[in-house]
N, C-alpha and C positions, 0 to 999 in steps of 0.2 A: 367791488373787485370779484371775477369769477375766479373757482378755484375750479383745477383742472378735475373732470373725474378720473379715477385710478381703476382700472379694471381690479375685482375681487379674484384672489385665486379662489380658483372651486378644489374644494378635495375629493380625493379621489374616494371612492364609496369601500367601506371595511370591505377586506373580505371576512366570508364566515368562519365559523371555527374550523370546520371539517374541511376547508378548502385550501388550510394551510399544513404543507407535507410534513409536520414534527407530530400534525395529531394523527394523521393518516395513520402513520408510522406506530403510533402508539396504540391506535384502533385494530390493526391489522395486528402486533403484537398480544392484546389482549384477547381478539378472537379466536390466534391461533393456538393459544392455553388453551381456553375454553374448548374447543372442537377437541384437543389432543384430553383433556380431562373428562368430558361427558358424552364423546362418540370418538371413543379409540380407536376404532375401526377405520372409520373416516377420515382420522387425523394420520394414520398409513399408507392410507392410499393418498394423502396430498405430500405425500413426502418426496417424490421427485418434484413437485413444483419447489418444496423449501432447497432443497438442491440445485435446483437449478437457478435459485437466485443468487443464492450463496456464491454460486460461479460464473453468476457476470457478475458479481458485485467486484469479484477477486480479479476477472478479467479486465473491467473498466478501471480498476483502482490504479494501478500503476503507471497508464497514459495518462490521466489526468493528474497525478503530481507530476509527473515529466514534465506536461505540456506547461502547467502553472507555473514550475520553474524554468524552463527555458525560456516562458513568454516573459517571465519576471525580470528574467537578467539580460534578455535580448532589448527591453527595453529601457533600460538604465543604461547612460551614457555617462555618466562619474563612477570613476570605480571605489571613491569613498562611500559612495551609497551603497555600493555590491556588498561593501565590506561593513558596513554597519547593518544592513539587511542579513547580514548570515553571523553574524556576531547574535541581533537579538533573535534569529531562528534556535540557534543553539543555545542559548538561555533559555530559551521557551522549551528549545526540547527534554535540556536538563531540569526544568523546574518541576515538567508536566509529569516525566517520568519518575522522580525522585516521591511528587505526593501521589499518583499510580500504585508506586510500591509501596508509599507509607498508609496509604489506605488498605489497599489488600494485606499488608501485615496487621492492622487492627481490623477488619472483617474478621480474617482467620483467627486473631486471636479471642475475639468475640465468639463466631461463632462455632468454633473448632470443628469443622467437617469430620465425619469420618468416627466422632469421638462416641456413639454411643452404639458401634458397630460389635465390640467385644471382638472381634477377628481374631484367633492364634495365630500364628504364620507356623506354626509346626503343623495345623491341618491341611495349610493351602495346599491344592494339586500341582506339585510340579512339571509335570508332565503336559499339561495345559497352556503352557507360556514356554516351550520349547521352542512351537511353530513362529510364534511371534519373535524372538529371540534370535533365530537363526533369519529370518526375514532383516531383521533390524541390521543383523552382520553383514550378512551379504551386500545391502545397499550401502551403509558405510564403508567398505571395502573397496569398493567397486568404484566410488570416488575417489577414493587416494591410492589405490594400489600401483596407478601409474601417473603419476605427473609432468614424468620426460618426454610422453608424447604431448606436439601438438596437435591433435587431430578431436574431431568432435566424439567419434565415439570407440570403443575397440575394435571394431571391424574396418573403420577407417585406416587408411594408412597416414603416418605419419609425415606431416607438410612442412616442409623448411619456410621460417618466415618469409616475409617478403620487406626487401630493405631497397631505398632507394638508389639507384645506378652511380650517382653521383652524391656526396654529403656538402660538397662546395655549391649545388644551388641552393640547398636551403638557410646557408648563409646572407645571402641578400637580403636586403629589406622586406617584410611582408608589406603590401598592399593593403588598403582598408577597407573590412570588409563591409558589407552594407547590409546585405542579404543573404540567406544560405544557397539562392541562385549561384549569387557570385563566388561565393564561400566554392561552391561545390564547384566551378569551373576554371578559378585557382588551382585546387586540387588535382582536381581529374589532367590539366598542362602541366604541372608540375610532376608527374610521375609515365 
């Protein structure tokens, strides 16, 4: 009796250690201690590169959770699974943040920042945290001092909403939508 041959999978070949991004991350990390502890100087003048990572890290971060979640839920066709996908987000998120704090509350109380500082606060210069203070006021001010405008900023003038002509078509049935094509030309004939 022949037995069939079975092609072997082949594996794919390791990557190295350095060629995977969590060491990268952690190489780059340790380097840039080291530069900022044994060439000070050095570690100054790379300081708009750390800046400017810092600000596309901050710029990219926000489209990629949007897009993750809209792709997430633009794909899901049961709303039982919408609603059990956002039941265990919010568990994770209450869980992740609850030992977050309960670590950082045992850090601190380990290793009490701050505690062998001796500081009086009757020495501090007050005079020196004025600027910062009235800085702090002004821009919290300046957010709520008007709310009955709708307009983007004070020089703006104030825009009356926009409400649709009629409220009796949006009683009809909605249409199903498929795509944000159709989504979007739904909308844009409807108003």
């Amino acid at each position: 009796m022949l037995v069939p041959r079975v092609p072997r999978a082949i594996a794919a070949p390791r990557k190295r250690h350095f060629a995977r991004t969590y060491v990268q991350v952690l190489a780059a990390i340790i380097l840039g201690a080291a530069i900022g502890y044994f060439r000070l100087e050095t570690g100054h003048s790379l300081k708009p590169l750390g800046d400017a990572f810092v600000e596309v890290v901050k710029i990219i971060t926000v489209p990629v959770i949007f897009l993750t979640i809209a792709t997430g839920i633009a794909g899901m066709s049961d709303l039982q699974k919408v609603g059990r996908v956002a039941a265990k987000a919010m568990v994770y998120f209450l869980t992740f943040s609850t030992l977050a704090f309960v670590v950082g509350l045992i850090v601190t109380n380990i290793v009490q920042p701050g505690a062998g500082l001796n500081i009086d606060p009757a020495s501090l210069d007050v005079e020196a945290v004025k600027g910062y203070v009235a800085t702090a006021h002004e821009q919290s001010s300046s957010l709520s001092s008007d709310t009955s405008r709708t307009s983007c900023c004070s020089q703006c003038p104030p825009q009356r909403p926009r409400w649709p002509r009629s409220w009796r078509r949006w009683k009809r049935p909605a249409p199903r939508i498929r795509s944000w094509v159709s989504f979007h030309s739904i909308w844009t004939a409807r108003i």
